[in-house]
C-alpha positions as CSV (number, residue, x, y, z in Angstrom):
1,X,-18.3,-28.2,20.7
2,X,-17.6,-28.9,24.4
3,X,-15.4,-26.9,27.1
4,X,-14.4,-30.3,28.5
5,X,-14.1,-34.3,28.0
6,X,-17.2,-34.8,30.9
7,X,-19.1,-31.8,30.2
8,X,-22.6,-32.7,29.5
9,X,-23.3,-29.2,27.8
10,X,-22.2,-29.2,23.9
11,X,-23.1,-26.1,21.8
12,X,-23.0,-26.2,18.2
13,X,-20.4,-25.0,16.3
14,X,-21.1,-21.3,14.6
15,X,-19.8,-22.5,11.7
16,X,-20.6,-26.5,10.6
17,X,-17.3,-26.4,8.6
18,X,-15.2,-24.9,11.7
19,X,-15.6,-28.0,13.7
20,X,-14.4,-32.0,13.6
21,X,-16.6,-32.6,16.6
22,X,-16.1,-36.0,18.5
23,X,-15.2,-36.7,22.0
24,X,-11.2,-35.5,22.1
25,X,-11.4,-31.9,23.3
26,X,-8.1,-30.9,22.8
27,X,-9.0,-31.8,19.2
28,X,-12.6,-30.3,17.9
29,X,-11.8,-27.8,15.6
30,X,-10.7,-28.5,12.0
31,X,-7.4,-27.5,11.1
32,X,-7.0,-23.6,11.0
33,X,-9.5,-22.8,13.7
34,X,-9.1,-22.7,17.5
35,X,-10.7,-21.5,20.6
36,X,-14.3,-21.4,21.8
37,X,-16.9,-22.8,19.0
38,X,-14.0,-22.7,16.9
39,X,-14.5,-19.4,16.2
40,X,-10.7,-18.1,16.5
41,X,-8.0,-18.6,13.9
42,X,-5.3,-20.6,15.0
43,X,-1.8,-19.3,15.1
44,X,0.0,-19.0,11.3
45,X,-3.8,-18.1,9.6
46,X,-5.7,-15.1,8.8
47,X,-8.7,-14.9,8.9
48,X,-11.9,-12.8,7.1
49,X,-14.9,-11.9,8.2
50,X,-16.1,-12.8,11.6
51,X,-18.5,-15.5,13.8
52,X,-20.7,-17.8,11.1
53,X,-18.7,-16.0,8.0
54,X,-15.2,-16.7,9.5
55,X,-12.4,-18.0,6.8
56,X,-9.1,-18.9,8.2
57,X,-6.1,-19.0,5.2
58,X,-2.7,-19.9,5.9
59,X,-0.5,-17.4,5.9
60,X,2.0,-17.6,2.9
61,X,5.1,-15.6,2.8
62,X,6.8,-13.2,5.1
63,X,5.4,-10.0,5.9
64,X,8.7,-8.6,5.9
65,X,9.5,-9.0,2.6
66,X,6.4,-7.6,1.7
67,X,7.3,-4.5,3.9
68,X,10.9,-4.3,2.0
69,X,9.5,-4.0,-1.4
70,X,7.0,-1.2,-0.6
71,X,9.8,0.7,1.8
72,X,12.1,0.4,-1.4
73,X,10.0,1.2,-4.1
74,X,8.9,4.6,-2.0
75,X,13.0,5.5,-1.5
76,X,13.1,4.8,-5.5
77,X,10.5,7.1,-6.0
78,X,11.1,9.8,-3.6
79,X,14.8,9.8,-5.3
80,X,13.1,10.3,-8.5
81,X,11.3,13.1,-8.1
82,X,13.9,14.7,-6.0
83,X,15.4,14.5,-9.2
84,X,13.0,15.2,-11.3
85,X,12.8,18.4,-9.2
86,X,16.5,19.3,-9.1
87,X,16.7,18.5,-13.3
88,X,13.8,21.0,-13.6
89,X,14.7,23.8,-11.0
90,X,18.0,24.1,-11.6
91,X,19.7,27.0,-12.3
92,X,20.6,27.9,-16.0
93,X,22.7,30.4,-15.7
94,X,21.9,35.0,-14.5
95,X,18.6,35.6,-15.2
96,X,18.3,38.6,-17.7
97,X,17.6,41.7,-17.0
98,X,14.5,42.8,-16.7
99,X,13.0,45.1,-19.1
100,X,10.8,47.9,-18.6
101,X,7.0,48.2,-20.3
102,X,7.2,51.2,-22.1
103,X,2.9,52.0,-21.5
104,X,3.3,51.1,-17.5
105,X,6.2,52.1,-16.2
106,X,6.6,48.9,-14.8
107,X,8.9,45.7,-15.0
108,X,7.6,42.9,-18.0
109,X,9.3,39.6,-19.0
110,X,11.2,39.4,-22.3
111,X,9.8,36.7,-24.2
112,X,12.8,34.8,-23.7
113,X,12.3,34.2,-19.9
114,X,8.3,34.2,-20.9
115,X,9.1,30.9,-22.9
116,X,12.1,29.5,-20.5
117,X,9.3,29.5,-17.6
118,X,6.5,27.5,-19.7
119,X,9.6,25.4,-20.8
120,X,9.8,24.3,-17.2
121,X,6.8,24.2,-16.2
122,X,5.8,22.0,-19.2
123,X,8.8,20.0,-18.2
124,X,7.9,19.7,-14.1
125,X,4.5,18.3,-15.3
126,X,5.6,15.8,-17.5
127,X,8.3,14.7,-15.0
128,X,5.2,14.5,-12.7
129,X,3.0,12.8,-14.6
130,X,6.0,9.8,-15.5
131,X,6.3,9.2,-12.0
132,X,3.0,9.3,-10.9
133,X,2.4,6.6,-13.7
134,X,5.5,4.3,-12.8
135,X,4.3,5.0,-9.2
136,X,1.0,3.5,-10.1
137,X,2.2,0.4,-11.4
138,X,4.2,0.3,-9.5
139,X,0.9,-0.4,-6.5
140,X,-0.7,-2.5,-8.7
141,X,2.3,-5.0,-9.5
142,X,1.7,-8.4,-8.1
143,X,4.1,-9.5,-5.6
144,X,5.2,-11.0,-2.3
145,X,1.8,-9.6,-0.7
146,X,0.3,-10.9,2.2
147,X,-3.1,-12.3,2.0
């Protein structure tokens, strides 16, 4: 590699596979590559690693799309367990009355409202644990993604 046509200096390459070599400066570096020792990815590539280890890709695809289907599938998901939450939460009706403990004194849950609370709270974790699965898969699907 060479900064110009009549420059007597040439360096080599970092990488043999980065460079055509040859006397056309404005053409040295094989396609994907740019810059000084051909070190630079050229414009539509990404590239890995860095220096010697440098791998320039073509880009594929539109980021954007890629941006659409994750911004979606977090609205779908957040909608879900606002639901989820509102389905669970919700209101069934006057609570009963509260009864008191004969041996304390005190307040105690009927068994009725004992079992209507672990009904919803058996209910809000399986709600949870649905969409934290679909949520999953939903990551790991393989789509538009951007190498």
């Amino acid at each position: 590699w060479r900064t110009t046509e009549t420059s007597n200096e040439i360096t080599q390459c970092l990488n043999p596979k980065h460079c055509k070599g040859g006397v056309n400066v404005t053409d040295l570096c094989n396609e994907g590559y740019t810059g000084p020792l051909c070190a630079v990815c050229d414009e539509n590539y990404a590239g890995t690693g860095s220096g010697k280890s440098l791998e320039c890709n073509l880009c594929t695809g539109d980021a954007t799309i890629t941006i659409a289907v994750y911004t979606v599938g977090f609205i779908l998901i957040t909608i879900l367990l606002i639901i989820s939450y509102c389905c669970c939460c919700r209101d069934d009706g006057p609570e009963p009355a509260e009864e008191t403990d004969n041996n304390s004194g005190g307040p105690s849950l009927s068994n009725s409202s004992s079992s209507n609370l672990e009904n919803r709270v058996s209910r809000a974790r399986s709600v949870t644990a649905s969409a934290r699965t679909k949520y999953n898969t939903f990551m790991k699907a393989k789509g538009p993604i951007l190498k």
